[in-house]
N, CA and C atoms as an extended XYZ file, in Angstrom:
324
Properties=species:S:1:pos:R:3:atomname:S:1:resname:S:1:resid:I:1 pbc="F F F"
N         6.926      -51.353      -84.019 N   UNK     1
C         6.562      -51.360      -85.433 CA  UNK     1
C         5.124      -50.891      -85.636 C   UNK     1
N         4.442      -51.212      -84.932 N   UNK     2
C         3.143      -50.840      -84.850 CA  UNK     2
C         2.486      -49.456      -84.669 C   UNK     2
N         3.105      -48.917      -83.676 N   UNK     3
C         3.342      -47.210      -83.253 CA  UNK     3
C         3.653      -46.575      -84.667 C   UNK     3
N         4.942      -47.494      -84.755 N   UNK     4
C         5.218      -46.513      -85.912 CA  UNK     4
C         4.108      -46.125      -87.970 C   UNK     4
N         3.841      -48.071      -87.650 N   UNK     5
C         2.820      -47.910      -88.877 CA  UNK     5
C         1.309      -46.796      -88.429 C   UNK     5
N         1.191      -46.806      -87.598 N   UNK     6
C         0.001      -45.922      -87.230 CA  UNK     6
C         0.455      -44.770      -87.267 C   UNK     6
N         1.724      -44.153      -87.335 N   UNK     7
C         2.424      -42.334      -87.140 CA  UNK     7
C         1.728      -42.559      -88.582 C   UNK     7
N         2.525      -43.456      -89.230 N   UNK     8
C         2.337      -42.840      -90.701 CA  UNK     8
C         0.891      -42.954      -91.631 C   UNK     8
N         0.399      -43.946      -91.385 N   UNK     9
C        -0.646      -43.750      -91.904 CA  UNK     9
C        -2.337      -43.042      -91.000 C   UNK     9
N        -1.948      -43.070      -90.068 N   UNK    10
C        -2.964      -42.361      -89.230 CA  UNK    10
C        -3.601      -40.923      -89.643 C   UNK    10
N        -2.892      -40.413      -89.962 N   UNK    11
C        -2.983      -39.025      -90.189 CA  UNK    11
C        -3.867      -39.059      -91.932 C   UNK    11
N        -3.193      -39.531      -92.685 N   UNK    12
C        -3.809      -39.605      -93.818 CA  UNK    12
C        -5.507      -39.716      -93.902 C   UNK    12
N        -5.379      -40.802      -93.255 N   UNK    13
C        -6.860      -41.955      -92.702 CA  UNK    13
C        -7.252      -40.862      -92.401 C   UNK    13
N        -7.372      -40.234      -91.698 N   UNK    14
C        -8.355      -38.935      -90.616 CA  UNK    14
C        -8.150      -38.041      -91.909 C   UNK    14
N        -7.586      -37.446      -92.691 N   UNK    15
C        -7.503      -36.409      -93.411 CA  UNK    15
C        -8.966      -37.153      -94.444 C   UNK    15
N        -8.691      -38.077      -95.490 N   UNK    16
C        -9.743      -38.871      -95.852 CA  UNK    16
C       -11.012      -39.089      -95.042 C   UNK    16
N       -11.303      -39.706      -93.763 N   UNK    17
C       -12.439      -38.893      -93.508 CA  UNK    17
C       -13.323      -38.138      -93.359 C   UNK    17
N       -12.333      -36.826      -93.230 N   UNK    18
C       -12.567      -36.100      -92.987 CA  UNK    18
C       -12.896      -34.684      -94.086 C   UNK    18
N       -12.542      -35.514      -95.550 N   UNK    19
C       -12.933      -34.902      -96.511 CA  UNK    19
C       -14.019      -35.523      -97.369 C   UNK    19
N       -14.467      -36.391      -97.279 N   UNK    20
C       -15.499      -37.624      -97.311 CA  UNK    20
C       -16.792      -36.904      -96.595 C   UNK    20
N       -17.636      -36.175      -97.297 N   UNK    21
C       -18.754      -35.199      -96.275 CA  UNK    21
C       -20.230      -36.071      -97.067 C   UNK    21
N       -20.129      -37.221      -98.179 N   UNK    22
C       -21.138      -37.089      -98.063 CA  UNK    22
C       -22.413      -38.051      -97.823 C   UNK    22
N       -21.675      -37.916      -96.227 N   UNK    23
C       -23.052      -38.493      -94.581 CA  UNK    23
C       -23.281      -36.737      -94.501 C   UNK    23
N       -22.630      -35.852      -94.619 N   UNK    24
C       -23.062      -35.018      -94.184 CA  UNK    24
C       -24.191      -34.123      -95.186 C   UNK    24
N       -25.731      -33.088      -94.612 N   UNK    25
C       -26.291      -32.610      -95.754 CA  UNK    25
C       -25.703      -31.364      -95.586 C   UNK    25
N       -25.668      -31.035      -97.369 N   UNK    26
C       -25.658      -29.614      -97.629 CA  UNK    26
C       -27.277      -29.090      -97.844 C   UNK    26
N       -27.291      -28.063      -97.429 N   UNK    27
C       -28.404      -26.869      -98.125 CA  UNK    27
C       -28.433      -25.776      -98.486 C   UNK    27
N       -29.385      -25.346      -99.357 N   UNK    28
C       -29.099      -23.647      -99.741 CA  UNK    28
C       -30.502      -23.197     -100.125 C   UNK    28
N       -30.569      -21.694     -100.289 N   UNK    29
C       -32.388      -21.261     -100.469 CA  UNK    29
C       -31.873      -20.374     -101.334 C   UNK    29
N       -32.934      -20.183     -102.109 N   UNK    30
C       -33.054      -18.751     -103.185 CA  UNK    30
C       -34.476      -19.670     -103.852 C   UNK    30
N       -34.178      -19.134     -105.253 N   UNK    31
C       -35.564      -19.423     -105.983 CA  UNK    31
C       -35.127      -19.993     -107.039 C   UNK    31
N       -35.896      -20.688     -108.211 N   UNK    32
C       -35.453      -21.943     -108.978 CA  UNK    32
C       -35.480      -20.906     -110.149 C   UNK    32
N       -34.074      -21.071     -110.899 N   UNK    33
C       -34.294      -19.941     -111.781 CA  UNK    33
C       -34.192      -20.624     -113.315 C   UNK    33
N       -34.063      -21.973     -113.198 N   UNK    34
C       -34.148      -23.095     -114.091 CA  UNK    34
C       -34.508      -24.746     -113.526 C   UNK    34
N       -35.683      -25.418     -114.206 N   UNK    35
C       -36.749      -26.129     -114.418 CA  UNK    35
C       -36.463      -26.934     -115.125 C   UNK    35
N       -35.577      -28.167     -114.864 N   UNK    36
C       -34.926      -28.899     -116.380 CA  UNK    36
C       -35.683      -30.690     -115.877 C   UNK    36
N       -36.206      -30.700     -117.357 N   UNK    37
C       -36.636      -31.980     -117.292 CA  UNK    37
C       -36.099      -33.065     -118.546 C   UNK    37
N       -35.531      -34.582     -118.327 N   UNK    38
C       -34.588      -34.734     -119.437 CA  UNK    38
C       -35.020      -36.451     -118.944 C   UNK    38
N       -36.263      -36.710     -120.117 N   UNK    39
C       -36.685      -38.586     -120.118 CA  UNK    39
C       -35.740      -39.441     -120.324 C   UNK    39
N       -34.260      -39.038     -121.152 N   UNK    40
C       -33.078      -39.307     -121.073 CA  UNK    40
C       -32.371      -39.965     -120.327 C   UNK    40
N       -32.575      -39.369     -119.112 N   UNK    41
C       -32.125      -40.263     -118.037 CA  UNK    41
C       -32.615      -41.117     -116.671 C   UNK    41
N       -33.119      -42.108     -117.190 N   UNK    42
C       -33.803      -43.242     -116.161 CA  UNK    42
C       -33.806      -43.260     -114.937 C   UNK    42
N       -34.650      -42.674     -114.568 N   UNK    43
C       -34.836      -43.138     -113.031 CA  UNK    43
C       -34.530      -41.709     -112.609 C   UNK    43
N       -34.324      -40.577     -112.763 N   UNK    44
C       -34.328      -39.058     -112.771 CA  UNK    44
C       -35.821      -37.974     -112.881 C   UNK    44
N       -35.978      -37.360     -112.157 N   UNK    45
C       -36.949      -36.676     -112.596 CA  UNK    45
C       -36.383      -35.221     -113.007 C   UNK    45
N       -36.993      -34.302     -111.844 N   UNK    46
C       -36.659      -32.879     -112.207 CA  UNK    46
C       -35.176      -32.117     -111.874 C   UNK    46
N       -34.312      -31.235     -112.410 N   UNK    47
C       -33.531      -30.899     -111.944 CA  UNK    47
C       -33.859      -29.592     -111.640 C   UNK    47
N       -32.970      -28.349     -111.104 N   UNK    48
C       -33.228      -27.461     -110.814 CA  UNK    48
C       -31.771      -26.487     -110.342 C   UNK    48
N       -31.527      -25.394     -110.863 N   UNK    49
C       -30.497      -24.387     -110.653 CA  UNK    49
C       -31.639      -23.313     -110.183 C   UNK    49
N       -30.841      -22.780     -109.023 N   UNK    50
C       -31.505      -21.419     -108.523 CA  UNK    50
C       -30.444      -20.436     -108.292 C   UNK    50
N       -31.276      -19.457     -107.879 N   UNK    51
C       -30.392      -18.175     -107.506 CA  UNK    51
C       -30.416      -17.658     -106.170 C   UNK    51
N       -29.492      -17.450     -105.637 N   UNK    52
C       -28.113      -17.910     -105.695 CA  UNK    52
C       -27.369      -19.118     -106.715 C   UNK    52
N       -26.365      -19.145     -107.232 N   UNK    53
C       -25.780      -20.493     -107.674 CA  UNK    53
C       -25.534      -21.431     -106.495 C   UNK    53
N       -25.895      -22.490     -106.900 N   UNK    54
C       -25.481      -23.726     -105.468 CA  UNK    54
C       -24.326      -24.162     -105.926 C   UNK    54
N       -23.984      -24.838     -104.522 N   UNK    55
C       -22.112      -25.005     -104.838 CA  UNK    55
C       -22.033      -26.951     -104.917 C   UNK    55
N       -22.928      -26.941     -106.492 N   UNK    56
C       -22.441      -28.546     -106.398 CA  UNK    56
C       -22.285      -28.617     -108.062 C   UNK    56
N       -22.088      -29.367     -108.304 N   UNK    57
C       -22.042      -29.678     -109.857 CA  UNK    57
C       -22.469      -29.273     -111.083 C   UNK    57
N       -22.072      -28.020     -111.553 N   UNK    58
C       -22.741      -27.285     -112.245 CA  UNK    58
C       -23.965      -26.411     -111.310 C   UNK    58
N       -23.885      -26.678     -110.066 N   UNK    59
C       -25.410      -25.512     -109.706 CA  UNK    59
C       -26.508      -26.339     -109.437 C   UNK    59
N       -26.466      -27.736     -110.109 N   UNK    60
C       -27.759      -28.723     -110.402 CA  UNK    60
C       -28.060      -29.227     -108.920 C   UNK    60
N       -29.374      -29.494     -108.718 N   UNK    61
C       -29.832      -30.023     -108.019 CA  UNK    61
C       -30.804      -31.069     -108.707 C   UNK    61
N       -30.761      -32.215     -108.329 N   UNK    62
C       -31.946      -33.052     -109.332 CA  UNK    62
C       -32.366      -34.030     -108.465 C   UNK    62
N       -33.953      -34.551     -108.225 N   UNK    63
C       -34.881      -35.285     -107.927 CA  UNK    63
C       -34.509      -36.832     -108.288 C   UNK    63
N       -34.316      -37.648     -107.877 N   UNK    64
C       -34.694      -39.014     -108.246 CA  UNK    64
C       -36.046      -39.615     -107.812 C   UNK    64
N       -36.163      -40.372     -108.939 N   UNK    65
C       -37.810      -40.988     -108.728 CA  UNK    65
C       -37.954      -41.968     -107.637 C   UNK    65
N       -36.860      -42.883     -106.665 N   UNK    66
C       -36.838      -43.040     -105.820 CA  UNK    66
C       -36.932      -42.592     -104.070 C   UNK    66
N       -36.812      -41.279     -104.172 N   UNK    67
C       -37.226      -40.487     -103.281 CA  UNK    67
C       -39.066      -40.904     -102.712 C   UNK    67
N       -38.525      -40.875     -101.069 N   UNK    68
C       -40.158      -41.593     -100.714 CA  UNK    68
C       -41.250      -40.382     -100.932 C   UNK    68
N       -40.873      -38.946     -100.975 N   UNK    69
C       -41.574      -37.983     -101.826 CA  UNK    69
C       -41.747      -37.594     -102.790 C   UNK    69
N       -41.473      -38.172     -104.035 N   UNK    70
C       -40.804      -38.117     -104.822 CA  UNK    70
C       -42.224      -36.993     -105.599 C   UNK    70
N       -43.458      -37.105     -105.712 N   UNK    71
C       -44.596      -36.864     -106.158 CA  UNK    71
C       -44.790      -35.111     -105.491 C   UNK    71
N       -44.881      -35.158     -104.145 N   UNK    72
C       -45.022      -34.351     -103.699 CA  UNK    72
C       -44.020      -33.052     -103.851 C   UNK    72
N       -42.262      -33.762     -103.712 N   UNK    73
C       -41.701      -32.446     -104.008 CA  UNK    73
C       -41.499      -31.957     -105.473 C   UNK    73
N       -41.730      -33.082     -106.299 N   UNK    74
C       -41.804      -32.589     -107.678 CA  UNK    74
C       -43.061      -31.684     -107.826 C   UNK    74
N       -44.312      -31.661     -107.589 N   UNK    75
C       -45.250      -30.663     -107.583 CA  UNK    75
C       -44.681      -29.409     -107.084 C   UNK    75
N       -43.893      -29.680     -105.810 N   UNK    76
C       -43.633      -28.553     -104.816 CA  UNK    76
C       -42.966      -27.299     -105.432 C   UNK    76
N       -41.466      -28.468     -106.193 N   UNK    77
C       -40.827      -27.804     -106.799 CA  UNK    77
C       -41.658      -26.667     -108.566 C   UNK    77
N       -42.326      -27.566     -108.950 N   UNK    78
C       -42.796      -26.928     -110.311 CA  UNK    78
C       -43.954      -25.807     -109.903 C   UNK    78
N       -44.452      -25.903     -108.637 N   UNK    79
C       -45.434      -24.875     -108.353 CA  UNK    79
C       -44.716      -23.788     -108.079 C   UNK    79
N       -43.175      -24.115     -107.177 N   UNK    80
C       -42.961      -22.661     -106.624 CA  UNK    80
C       -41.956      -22.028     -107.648 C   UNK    80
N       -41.442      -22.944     -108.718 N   UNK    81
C       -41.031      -22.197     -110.233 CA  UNK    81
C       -41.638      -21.395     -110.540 C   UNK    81
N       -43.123      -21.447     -110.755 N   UNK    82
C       -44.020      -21.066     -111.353 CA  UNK    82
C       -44.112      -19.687     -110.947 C   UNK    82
N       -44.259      -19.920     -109.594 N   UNK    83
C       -45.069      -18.461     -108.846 CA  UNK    83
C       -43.342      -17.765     -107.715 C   UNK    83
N       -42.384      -17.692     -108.243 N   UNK    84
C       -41.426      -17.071     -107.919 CA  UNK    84
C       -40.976      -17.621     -105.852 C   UNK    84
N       -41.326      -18.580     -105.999 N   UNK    85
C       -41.034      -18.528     -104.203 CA  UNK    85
C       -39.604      -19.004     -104.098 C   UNK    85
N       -39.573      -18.504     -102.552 N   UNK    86
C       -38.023      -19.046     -102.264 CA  UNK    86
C       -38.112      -20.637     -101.577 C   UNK    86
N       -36.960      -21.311     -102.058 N   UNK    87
C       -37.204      -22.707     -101.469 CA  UNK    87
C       -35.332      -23.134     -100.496 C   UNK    87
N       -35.795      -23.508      -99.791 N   UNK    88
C       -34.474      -24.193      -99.039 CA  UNK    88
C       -35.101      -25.794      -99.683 C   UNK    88
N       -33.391      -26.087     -100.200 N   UNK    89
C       -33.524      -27.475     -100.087 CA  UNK    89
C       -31.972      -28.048      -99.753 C   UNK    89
N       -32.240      -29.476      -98.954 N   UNK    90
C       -31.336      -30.504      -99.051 CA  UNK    90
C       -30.660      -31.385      -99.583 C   UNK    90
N       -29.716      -31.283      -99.815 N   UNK    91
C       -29.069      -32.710     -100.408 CA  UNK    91
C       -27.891      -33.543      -99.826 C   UNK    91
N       -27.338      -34.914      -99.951 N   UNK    92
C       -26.626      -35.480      -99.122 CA  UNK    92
C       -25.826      -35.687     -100.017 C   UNK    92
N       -26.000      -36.904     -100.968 N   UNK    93
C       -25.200      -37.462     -101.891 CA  UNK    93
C       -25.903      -36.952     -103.344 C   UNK    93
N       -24.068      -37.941     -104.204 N   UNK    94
C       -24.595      -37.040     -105.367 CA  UNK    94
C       -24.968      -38.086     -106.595 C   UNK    94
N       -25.271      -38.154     -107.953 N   UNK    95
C       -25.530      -39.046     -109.157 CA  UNK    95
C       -25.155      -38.541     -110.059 C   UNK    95
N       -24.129      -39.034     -110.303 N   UNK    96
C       -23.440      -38.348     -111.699 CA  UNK    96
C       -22.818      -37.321     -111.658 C   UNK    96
N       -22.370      -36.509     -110.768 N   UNK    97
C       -21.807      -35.741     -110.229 CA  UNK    97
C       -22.941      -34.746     -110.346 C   UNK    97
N       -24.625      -35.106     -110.212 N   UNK    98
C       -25.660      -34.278     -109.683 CA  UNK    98
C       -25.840      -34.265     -108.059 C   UNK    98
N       -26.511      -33.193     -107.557 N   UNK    99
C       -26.496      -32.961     -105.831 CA  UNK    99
C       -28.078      -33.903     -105.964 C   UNK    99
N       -28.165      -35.030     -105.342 N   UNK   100
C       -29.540      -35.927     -105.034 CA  UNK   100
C       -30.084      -34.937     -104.002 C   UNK   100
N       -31.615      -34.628     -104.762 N   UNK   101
C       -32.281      -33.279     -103.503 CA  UNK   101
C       -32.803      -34.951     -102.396 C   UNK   101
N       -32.838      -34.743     -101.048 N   UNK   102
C       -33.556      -35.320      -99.906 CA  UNK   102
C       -34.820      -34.928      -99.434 C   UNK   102
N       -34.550      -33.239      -99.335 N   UNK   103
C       -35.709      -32.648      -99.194 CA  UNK   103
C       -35.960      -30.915      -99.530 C   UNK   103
N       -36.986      -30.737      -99.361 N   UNK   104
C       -37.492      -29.347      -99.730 CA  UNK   104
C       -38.839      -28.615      -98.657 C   UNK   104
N       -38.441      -27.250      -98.612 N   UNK   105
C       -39.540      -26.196      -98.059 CA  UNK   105
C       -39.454      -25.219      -98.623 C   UNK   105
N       -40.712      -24.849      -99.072 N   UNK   106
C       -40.213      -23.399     -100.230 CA  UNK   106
C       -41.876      -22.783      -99.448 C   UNK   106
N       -41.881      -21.267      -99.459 N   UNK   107
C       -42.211      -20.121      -98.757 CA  UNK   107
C       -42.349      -18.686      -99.429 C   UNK   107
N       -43.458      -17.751      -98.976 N   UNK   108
C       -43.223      -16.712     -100.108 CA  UNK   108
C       -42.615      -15.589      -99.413 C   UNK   108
């Protein structure tokens, strides 16, 4: 009985893991081709769509004010808006069906 409850649900279980990615990070680079800031929503700072389109929720990438950088990559990010650089950034999980950035390196 046992063998058999494990044929059947075993497979499922592993399929569900295995679509469950987010322990895993995504990243992507281009340049920030929108700068969105919205006091609206608590505990949020900056968001950001670049170009290339990123492949998460609408494109968005957005900052939470909990981030232990939270100061630094928000500068990072609004400086290299400014002056056209390319940035790779990270994200793991998401808020609201936004991509939570982890981290950032942007470069000219």
């Amino acid at each position: 009985m046992k063998a058999q409850l494990f044929k059947y649900l075993g497979l499922p279980c592993a399929l569900v893991m295995l679509g469950n990615t987010s322990a895993l990070a995504d990243s992507a680079s281009g340049t920030i081709r929108e700068y969105h800031l919205n006091p609206q929503v608590a505990g949020r700072g900056v968001c950001i769509q670049m170009n290339p389109t990123l492949p998460t929720g609408g494109g968005w990438l957005c900052l939470w004010k909990d981030n232990a950088l939270y100061q630094e990559i928000s500068d990072l990010l609004r400086e290299s808006y400014s002056s056209r650089k390319t940035c790779a950034v990270t994200w793991t999980t998401y808020r609201g069906g936004l991509a939570d950035i982890d981290y950032v390196s942007c470069y000219n």
